[in-house]
C-alpha positions in Angstrom: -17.1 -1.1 11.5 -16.7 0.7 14.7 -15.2 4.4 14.3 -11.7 5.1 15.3 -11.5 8.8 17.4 -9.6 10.6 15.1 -7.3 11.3 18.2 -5.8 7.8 18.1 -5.8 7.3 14.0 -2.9 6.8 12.0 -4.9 8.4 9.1 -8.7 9.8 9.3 -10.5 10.4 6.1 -13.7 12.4 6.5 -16.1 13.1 3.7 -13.3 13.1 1.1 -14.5 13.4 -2.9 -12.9 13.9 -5.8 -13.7 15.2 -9.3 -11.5 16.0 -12.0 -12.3 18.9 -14.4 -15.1 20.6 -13.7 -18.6 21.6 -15.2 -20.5 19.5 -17.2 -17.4 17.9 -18.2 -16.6 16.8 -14.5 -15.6 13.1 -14.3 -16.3 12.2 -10.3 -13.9 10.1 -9.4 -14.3 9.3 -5.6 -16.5 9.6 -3.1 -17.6 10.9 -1.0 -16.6 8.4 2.0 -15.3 8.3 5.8 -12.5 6.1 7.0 -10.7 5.7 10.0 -7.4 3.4 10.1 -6.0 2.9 13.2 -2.2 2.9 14.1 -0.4 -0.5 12.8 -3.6 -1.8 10.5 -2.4 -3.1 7.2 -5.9 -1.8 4.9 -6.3 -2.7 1.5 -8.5 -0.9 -1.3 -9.9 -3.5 -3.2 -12.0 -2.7 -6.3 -12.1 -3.1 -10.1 -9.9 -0.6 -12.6 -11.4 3.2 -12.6 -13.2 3.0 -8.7 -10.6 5.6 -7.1 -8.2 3.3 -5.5 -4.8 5.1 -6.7 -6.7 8.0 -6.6 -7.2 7.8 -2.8 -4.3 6.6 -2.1 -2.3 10.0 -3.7 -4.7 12.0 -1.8 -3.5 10.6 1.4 0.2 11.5 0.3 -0.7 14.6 -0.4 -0.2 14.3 -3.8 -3.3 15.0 -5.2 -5.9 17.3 -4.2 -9.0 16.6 -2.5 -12.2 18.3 -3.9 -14.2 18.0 -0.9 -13.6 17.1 2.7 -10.0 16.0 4.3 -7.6 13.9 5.0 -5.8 13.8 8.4 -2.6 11.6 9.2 -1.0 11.6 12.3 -3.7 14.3 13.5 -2.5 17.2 11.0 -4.3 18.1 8.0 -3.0 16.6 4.7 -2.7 20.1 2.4 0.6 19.4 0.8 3.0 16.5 -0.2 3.8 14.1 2.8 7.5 13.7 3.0 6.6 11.6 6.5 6.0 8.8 4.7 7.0 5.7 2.5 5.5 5.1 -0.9 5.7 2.3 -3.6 4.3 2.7 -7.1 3.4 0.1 -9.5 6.4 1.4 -11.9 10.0 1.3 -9.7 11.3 5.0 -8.7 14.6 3.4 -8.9 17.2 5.0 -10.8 19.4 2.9 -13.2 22.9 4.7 -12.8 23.2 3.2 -8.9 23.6 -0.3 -7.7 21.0 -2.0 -5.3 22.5 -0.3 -2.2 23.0 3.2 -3.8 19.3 3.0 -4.4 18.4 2.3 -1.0 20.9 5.0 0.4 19.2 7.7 -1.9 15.9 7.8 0.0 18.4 8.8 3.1 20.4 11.3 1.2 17.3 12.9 0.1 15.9 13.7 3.2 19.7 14.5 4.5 20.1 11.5 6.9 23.1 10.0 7.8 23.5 7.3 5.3 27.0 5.4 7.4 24.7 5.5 10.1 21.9 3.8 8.5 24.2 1.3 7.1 23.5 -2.1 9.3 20.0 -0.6 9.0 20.4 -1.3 4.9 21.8 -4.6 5.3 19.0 -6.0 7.6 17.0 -4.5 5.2 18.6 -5.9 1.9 19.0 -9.4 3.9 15.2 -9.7 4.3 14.0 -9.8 0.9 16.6 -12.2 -0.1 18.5 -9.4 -1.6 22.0 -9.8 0.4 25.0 -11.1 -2.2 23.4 -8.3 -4.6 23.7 -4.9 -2.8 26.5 -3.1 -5.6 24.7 -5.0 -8.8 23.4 -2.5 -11.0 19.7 -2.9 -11.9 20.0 -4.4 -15.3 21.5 -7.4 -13.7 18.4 -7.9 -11.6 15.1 -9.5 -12.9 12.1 -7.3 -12.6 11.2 -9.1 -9.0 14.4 -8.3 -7.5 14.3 -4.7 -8.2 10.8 -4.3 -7.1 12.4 -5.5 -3.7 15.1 -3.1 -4.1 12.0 -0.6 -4.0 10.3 -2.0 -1.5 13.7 -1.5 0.7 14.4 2.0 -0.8 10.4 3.1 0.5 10.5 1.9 4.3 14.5 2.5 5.1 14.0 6.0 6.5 11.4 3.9 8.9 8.1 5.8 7.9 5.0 5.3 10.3 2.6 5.0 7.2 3.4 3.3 4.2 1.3 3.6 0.3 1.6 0.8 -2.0 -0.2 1.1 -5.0 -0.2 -2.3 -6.6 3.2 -2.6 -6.6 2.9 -5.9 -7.5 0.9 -5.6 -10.6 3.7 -6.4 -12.9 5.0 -9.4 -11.7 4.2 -13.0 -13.1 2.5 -15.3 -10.3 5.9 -17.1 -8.7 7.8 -13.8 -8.3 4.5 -12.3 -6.7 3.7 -14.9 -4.3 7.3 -14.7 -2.8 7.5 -10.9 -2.5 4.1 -11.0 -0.9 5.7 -13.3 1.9 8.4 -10.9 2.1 6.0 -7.6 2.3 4.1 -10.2 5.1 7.2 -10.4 7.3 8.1 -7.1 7.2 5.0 -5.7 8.4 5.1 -8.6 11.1 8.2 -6.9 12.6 7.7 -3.6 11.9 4.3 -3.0 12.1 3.4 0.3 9.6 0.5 1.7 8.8 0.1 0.3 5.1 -2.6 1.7 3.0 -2.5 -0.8 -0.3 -4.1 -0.9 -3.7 -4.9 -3.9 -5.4 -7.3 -6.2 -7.7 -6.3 -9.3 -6.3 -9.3 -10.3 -4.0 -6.8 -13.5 -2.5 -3.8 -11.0 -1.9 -5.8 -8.4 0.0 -7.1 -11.5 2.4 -3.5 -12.6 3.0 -2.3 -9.9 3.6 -4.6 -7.4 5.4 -6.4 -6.6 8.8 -9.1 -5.2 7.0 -10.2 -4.5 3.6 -11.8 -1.3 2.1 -14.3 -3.1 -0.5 -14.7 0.0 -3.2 -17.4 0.1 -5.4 -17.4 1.2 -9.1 -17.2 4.9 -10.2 -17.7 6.9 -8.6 -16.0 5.0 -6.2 -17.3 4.7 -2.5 -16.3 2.4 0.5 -19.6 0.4 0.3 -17.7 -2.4 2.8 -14.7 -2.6 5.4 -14.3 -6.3 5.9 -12.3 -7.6 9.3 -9.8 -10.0 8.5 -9.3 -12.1 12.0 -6.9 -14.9 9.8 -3.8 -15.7 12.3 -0.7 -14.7 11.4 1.4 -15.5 9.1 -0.6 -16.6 5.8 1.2 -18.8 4.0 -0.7 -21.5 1.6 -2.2 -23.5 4.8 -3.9 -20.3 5.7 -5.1 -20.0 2.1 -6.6 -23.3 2.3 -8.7 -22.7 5.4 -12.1 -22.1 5.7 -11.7 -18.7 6.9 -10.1 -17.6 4.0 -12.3 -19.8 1.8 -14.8 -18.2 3.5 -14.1 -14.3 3.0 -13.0 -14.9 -0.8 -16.6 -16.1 -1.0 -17.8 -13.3 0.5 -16.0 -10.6 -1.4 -16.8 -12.3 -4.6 -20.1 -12.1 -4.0 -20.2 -8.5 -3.0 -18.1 -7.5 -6.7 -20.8 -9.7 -8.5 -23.6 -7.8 -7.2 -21.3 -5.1 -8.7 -21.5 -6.8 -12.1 -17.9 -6.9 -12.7 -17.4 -10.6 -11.3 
């Protein structure tokens, strides 16, 4: 891969390890590895359970800290929570005592925004995802597909440059996943974060990425970063192509020589 100046990327990662404990009883979780991810790149981590993935990924929020190395975004050092950002967990952060809307609005009220002002900004929102007709139901009315929507609407409203998703579809059966990747598709399409995003799935990390951070198993490293030129959008044509035949082969492969394929 060709490196990125750090000057123009949207997050730089530079020697970055991790261990947790320390001693003999150490466990090394990541690293170390180098990444640059430019401005507008949708990047996947892709790797099997245990490499580091989610461990990465809270590192570049700030959330966890980093053993050895750093982590820039946007040019400034990461040494503390990011509040800059958007970030999705595999478990919803929504609250049960507000409706679809209220959830949405509470990511504004947080970071003291003007939620009237944000309002046709919710609905476009909300109307994306196939959520408009639901805004004031409370979340035990919704099935577990149409809140992680709600989630995915209450993490970009505030219109962060960098977006974390860490495999925030990993609960989902197979129908409610395919059409919430679609949506996750099309917003990126028009919006065009930076989306750092954790996942198993070898086929949703083609269809959805520009590249792909191949990570080995622990302690994990980023042993490939695999261009994905696929035109855009990917629905099930694109899936069907040789291109995408071809780079599932690929990365198949690659986790067999791992041994967990």
């Amino acid at each position: 891969m060709t490196s990125i100046p750090a000057a123009s990327a949207a997050i730089e990662i530079r020697a970055v390890r991790k261990l947790f404990g320390s001693g003999a009883e150490a466990v090394h979780a990541f690293g170390p590895s180098d990444l640059s991810i430019a401005p507008g790149e949708f990047i996947s981590l892709l790797g099997p359970s245990g490499c580091g993935k989610s461990t990465l990924m809270l590192m570049i929020a700030g959330l966890l800290e980093i053993t050895d190395g750093e982590i820039l975004v946007d040019g400034d050092v990461v040494d503390a929570p990011r509040t800059d950002v958007g970030i999705m967990f595999q478990d919803s952060t929504l609250v049960p005592w507000r409706s679809v809307r209220g959830n949405v609005e509470l990511q504004l009220e947080l970071r003291g925004l003007d939620v009237a002002a944000c309002r046709e900004r919710i609905d476009d929102l909300l109307r994306s995802v196939h959520l408009d007709g639901f805004e004031d139901r409370a979340l035990w009315e919704l099935s577990g597909g149409m809140q992680q929507r709600a989630a995915l609407c209450q993490a970009i409203v505030h219109e962060p440059g960098t977006l974390l998703l860490d495999e925030p579809l990993g609960k989902l059966d197979a129908m409610t996943r395919e059409r919430i990747r679609t949506d996750l598709q099309d917003l990126w399409m028009r919006r065009r974060p930076t989306v750092v995003f954790v996942t198993h799935s070898i086929e949703e990390a083609i269809q959805l990425s520009t590249k792909i951070c191949v990570i080995t198993p622990r302690p994990g490293l980023i042993d490939h970063v695999i261009d994905i030129d696929l035109p855009w959008p990917r629905g099930l044509d694109a899936r069907r192509g040789e291109g995408f035949v071809s780079h599932l082969a690929r990365i198949q492969e690659i986790f067999h020589g791992y041994g967990v394929l």
